[in-house]
N, CA, C, O and CB atoms as a CASP TS submission, in Angstrom:
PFRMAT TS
TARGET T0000
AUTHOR 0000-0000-0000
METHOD Language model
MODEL 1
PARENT N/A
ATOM      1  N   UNK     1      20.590  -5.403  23.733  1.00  0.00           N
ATOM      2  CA  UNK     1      19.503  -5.493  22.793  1.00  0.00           C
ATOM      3  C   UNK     1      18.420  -4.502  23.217  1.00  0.00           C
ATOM      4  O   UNK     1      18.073  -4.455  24.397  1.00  0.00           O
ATOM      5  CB  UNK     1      18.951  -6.942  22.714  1.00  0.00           C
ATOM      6  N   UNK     2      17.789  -3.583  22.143  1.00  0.00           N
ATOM      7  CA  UNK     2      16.683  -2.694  22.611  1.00  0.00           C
ATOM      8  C   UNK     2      15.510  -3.633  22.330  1.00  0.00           C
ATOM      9  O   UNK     2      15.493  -4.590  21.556  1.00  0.00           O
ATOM     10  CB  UNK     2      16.579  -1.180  21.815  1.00  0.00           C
ATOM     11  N   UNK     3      14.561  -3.181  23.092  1.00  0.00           N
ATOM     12  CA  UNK     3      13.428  -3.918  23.184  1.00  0.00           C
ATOM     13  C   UNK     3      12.146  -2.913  23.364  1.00  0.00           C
ATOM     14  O   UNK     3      12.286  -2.070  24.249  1.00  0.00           O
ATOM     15  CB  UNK     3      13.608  -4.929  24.351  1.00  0.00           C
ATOM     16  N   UNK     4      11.077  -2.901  22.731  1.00  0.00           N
ATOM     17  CA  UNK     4      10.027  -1.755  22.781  1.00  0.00           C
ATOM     18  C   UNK     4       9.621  -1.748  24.055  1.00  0.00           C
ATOM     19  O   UNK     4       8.695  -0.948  24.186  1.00  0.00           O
ATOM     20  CB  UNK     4       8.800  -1.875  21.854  1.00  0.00           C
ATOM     21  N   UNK     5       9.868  -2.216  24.915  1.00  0.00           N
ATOM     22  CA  UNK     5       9.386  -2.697  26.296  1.00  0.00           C
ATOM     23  C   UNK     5      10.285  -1.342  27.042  1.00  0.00           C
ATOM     24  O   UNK     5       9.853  -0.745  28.028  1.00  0.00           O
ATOM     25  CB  UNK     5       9.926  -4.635  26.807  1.00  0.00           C
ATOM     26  N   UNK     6      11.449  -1.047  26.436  1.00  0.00           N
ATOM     27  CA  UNK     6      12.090   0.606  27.271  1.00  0.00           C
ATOM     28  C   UNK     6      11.494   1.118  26.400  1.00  0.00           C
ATOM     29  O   UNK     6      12.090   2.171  26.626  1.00  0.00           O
ATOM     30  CB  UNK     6      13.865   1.232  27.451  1.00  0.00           C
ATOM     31  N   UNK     7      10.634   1.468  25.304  1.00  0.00           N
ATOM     32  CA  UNK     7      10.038   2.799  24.383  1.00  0.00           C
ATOM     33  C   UNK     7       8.534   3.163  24.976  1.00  0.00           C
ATOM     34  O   UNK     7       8.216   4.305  25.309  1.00  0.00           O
ATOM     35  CB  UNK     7       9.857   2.346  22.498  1.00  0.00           C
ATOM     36  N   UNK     8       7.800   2.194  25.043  1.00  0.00           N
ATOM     37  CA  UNK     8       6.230   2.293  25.348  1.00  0.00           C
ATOM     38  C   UNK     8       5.561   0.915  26.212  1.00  0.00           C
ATOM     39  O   UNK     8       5.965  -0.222  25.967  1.00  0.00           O
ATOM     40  CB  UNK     8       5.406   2.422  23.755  1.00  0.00           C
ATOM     41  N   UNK     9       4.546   1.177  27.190  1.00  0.00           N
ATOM     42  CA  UNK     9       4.003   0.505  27.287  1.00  0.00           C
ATOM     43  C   UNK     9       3.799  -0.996  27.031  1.00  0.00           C
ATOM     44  O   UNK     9       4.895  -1.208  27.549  1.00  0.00           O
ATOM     45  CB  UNK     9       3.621   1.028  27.085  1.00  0.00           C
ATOM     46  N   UNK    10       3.409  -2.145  26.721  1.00  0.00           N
ATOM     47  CA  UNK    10       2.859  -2.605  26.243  1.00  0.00           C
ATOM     48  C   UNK    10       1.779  -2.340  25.440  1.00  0.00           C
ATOM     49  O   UNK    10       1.747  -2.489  24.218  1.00  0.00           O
ATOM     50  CB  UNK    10       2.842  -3.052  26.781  1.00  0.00           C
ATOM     51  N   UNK    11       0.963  -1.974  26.093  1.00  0.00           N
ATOM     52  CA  UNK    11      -0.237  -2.027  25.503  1.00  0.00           C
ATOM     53  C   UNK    11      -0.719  -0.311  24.559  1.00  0.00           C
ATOM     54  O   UNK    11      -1.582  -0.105  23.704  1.00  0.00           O
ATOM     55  CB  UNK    11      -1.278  -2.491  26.893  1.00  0.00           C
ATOM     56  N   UNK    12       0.230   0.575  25.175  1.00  0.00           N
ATOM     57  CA  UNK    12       0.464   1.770  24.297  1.00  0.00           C
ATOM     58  C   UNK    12      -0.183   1.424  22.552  1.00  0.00           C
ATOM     59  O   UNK    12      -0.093   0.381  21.904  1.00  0.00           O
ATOM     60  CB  UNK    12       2.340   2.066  24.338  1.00  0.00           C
ATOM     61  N   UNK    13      -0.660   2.405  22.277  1.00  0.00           N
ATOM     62  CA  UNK    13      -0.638   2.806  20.502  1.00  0.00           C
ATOM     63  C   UNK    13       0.022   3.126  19.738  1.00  0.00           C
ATOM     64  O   UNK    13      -0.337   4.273  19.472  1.00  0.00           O
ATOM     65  CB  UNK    13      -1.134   3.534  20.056  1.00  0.00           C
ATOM     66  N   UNK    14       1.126   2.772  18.918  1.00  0.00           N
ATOM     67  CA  UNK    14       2.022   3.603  18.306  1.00  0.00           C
ATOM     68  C   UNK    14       2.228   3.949  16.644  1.00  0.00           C
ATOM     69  O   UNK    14       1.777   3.346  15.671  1.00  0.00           O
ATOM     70  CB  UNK    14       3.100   3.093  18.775  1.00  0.00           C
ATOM     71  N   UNK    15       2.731   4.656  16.685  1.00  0.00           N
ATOM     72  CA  UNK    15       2.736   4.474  14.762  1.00  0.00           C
ATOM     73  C   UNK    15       4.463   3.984  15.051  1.00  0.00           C
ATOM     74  O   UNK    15       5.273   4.137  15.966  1.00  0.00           O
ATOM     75  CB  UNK    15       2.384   6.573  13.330  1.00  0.00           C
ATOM     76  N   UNK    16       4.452   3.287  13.623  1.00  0.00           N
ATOM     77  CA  UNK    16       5.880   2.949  13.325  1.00  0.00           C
ATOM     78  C   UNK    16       6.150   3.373  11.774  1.00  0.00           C
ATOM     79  O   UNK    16       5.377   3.302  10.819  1.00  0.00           O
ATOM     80  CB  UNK    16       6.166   1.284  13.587  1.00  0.00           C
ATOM     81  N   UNK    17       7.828   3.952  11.846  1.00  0.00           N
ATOM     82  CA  UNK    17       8.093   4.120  10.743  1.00  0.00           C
ATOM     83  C   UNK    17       9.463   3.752  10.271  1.00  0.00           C
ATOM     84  O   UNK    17      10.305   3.721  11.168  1.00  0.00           O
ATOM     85  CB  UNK    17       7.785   5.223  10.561  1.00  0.00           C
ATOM     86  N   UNK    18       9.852   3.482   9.137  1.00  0.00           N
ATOM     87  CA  UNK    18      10.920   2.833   8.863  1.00  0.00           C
ATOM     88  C   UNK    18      12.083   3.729   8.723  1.00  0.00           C
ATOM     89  O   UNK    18      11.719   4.890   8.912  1.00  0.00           O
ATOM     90  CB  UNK    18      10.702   2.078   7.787  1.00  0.00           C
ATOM     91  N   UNK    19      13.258   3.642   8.481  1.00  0.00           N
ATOM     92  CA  UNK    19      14.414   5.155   8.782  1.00  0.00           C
ATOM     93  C   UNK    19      14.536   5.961   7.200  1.00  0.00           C
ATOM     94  O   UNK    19      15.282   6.869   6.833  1.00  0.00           O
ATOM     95  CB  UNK    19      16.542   4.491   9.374  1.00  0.00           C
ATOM     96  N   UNK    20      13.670   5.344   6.613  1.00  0.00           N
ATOM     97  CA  UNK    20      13.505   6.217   5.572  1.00  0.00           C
ATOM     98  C   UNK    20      12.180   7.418   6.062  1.00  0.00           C
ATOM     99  O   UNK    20      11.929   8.453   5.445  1.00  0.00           O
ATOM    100  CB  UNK    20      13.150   5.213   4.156  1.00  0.00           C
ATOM    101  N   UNK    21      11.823   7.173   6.694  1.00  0.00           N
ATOM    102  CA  UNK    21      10.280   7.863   7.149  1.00  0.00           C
ATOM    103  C   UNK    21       8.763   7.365   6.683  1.00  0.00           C
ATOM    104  O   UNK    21       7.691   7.966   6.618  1.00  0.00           O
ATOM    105  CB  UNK    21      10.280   9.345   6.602  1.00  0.00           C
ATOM    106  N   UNK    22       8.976   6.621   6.523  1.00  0.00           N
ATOM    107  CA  UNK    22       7.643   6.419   5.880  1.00  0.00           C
ATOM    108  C   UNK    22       7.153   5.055   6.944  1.00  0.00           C
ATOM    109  O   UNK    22       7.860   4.321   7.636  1.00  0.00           O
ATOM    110  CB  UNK    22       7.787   6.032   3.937  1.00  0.00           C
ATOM    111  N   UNK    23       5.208   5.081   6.685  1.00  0.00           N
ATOM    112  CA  UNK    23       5.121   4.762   8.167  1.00  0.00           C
ATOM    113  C   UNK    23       4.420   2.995   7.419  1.00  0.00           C
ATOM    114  O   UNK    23       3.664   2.578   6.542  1.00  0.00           O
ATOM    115  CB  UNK    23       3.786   6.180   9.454  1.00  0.00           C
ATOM    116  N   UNK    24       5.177   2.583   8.336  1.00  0.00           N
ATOM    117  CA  UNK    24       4.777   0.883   8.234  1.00  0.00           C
ATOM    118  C   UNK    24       4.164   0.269   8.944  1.00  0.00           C
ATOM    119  O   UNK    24       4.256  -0.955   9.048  1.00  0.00           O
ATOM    120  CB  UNK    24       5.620   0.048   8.256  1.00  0.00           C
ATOM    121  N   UNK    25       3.026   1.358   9.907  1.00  0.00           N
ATOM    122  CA  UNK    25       1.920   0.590  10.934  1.00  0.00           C
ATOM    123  C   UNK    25       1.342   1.620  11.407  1.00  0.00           C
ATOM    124  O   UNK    25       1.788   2.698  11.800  1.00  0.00           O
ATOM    125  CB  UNK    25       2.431  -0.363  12.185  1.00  0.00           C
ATOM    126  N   UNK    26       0.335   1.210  11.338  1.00  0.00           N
ATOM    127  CA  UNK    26      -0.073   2.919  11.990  1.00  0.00           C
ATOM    128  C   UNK    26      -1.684   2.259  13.359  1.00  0.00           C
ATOM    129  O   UNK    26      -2.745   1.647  13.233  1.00  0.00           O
ATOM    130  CB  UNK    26      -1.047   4.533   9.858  1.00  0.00           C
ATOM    131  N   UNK    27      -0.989   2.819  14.365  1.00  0.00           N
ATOM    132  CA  UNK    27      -2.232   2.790  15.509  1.00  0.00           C
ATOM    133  C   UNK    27      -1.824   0.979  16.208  1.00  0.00           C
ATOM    134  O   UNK    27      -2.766   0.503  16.841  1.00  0.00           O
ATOM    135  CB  UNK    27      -4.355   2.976  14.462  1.00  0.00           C
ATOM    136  N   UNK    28      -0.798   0.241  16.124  1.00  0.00           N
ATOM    137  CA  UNK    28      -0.763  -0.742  16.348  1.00  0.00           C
ATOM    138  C   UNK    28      -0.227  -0.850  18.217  1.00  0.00           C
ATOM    139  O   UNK    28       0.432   0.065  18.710  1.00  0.00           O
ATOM    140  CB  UNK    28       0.024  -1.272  15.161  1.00  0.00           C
ATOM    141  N   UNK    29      -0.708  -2.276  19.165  1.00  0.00           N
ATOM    142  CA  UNK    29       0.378  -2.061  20.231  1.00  0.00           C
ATOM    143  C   UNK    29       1.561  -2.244  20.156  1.00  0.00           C
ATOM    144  O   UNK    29       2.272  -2.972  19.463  1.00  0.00           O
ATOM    145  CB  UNK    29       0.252  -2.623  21.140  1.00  0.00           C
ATOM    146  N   UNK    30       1.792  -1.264  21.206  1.00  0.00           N
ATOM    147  CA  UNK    30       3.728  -1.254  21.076  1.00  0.00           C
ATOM    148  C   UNK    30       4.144  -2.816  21.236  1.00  0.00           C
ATOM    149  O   UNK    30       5.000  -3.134  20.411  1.00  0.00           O
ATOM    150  CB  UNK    30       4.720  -0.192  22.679  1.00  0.00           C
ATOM    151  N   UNK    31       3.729  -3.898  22.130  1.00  0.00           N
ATOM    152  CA  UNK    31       3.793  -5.445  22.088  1.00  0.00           C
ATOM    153  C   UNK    31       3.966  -6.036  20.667  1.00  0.00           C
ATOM    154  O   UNK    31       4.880  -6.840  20.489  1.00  0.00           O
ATOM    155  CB  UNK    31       2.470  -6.055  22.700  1.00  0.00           C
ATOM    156  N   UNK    32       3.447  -5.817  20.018  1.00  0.00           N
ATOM    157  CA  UNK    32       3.116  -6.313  18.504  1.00  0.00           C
ATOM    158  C   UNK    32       4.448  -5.661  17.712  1.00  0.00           C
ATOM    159  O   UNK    32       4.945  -6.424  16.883  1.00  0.00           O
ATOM    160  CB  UNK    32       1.404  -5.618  17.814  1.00  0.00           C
ATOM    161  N   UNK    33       4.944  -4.646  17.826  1.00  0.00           N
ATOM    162  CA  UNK    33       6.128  -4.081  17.163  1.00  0.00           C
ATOM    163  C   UNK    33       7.258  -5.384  17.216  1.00  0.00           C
ATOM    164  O   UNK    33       8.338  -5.139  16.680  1.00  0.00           O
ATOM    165  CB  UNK    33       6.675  -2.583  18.029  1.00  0.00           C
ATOM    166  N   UNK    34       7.174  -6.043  17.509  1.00  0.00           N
ATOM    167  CA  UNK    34       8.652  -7.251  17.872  1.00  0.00           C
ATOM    168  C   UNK    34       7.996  -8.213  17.071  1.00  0.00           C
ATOM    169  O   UNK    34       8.630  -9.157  16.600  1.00  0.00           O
ATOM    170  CB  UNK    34       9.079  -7.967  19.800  1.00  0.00           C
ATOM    171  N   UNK    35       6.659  -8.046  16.853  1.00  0.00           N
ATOM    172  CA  UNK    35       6.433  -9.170  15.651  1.00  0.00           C
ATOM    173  C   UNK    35       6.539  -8.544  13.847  1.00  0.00           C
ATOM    174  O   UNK    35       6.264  -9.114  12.791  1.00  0.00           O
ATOM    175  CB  UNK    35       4.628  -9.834  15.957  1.00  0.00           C
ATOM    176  N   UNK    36       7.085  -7.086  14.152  1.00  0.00           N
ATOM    177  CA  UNK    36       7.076  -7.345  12.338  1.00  0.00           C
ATOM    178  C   UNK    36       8.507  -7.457  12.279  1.00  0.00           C
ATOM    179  O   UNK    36       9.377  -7.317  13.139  1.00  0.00           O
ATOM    180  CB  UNK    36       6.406  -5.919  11.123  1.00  0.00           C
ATOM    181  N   UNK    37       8.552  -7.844  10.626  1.00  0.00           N
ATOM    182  CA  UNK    37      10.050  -7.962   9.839  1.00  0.00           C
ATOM    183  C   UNK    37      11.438  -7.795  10.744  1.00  0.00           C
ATOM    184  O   UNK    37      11.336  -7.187  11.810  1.00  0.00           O
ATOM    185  CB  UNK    37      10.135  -6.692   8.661  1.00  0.00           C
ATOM    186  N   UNK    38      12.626  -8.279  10.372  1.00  0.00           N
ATOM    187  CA  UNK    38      13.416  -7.817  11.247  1.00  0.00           C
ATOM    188  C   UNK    38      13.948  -6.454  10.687  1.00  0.00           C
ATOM    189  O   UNK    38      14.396  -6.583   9.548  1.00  0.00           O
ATOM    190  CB  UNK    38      14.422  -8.820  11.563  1.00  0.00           C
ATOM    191  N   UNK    39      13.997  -5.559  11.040  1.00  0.00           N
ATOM    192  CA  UNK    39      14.769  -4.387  10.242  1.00  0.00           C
ATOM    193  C   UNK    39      14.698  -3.420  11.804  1.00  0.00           C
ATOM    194  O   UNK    39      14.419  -3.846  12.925  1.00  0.00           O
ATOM    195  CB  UNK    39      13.729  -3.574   8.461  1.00  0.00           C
ATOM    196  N   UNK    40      15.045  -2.051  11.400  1.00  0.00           N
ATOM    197  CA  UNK    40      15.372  -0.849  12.491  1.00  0.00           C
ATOM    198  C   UNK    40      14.037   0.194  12.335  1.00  0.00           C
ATOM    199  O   UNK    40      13.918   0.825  11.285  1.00  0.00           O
ATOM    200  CB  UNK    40      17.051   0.089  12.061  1.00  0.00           C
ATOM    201  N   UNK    41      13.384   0.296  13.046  1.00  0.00           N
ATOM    202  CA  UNK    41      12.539   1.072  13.197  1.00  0.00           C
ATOM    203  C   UNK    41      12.300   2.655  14.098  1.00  0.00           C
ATOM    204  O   UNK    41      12.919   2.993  15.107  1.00  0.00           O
ATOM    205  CB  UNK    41      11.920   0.234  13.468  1.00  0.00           C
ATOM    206  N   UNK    42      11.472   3.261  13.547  1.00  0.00           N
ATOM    207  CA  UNK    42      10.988   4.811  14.402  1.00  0.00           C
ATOM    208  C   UNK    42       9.673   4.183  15.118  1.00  0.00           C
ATOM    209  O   UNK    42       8.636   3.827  14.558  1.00  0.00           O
ATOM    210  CB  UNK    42      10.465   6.484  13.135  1.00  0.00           C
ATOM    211  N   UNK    43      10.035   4.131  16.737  1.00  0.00           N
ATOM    212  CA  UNK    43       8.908   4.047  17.803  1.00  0.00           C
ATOM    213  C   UNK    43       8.669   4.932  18.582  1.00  0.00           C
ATOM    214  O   UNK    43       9.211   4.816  19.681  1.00  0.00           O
ATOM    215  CB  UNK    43       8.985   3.158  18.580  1.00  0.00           C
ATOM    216  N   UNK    44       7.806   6.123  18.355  1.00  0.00           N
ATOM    217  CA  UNK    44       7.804   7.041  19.226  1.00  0.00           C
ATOM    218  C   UNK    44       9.140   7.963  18.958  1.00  0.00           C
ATOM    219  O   UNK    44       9.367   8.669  19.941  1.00  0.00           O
ATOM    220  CB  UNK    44       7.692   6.386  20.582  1.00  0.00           C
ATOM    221  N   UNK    45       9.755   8.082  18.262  1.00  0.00           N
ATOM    222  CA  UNK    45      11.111   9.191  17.872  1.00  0.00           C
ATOM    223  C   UNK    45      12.245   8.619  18.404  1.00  0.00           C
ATOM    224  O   UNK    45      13.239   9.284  18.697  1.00  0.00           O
ATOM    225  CB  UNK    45      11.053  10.807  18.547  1.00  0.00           C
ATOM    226  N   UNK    46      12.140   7.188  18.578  1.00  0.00           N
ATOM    227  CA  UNK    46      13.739   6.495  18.728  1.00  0.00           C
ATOM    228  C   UNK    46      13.569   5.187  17.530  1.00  0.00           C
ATOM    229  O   UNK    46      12.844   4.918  16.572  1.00  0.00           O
ATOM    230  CB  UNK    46      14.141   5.706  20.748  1.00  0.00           C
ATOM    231  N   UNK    47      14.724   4.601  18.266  1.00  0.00           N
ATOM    232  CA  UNK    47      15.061   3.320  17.561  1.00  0.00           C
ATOM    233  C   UNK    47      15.112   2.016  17.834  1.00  0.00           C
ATOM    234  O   UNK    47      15.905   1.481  18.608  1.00  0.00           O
ATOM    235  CB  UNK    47      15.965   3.372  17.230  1.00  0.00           C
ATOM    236  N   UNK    48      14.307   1.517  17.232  1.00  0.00           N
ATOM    237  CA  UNK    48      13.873  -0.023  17.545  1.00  0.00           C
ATOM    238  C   UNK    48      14.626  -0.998  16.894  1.00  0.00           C
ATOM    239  O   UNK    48      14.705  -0.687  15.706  1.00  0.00           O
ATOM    240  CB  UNK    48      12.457  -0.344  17.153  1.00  0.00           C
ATOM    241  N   UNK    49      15.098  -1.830  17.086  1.00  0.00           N
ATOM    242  CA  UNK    49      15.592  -3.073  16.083  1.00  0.00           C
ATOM    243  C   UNK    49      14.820  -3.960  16.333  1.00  0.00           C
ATOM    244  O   UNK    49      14.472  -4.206  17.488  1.00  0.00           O
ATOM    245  CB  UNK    49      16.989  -3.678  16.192  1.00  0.00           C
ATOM    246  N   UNK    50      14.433  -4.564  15.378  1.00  0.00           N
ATOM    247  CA  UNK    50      13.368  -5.716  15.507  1.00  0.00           C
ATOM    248  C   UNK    50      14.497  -7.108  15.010  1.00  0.00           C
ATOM    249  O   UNK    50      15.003  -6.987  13.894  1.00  0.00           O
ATOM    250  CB  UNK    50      11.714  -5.394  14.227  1.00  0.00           C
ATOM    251  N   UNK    51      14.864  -8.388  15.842  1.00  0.00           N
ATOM    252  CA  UNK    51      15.811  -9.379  15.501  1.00  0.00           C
ATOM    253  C   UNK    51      15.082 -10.089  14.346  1.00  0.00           C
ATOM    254  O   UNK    51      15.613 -11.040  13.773  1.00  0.00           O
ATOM    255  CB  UNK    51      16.217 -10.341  16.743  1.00  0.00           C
TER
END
């Protein structure tokens, strides 16, 4: 399981965007990324799955 915890920080700033590109958070902590929707995300230029 990936976990934003190997992408950034905790407490890092990140934008997130969905694999279409378009951005679905912008300036949020990387911690907080595991609380939206479940879907696959762009964190920092990889890939997140959120369960």
């Amino acid at each position: 399981m990936t976990s934003i915890n190997e992408i950034a920080a905790e407490n890092d700033i990140v934008d997130v965007y969905n694999l279409l590109g378009m951005q679905v958070a912008h300036g949020i902590k990387a911690g907080k990324v595991n609380d939206l929707e479940p879907n696959i995300y762009i964190v920092n230029g990889r890939k997140v799955l959120v369960r």
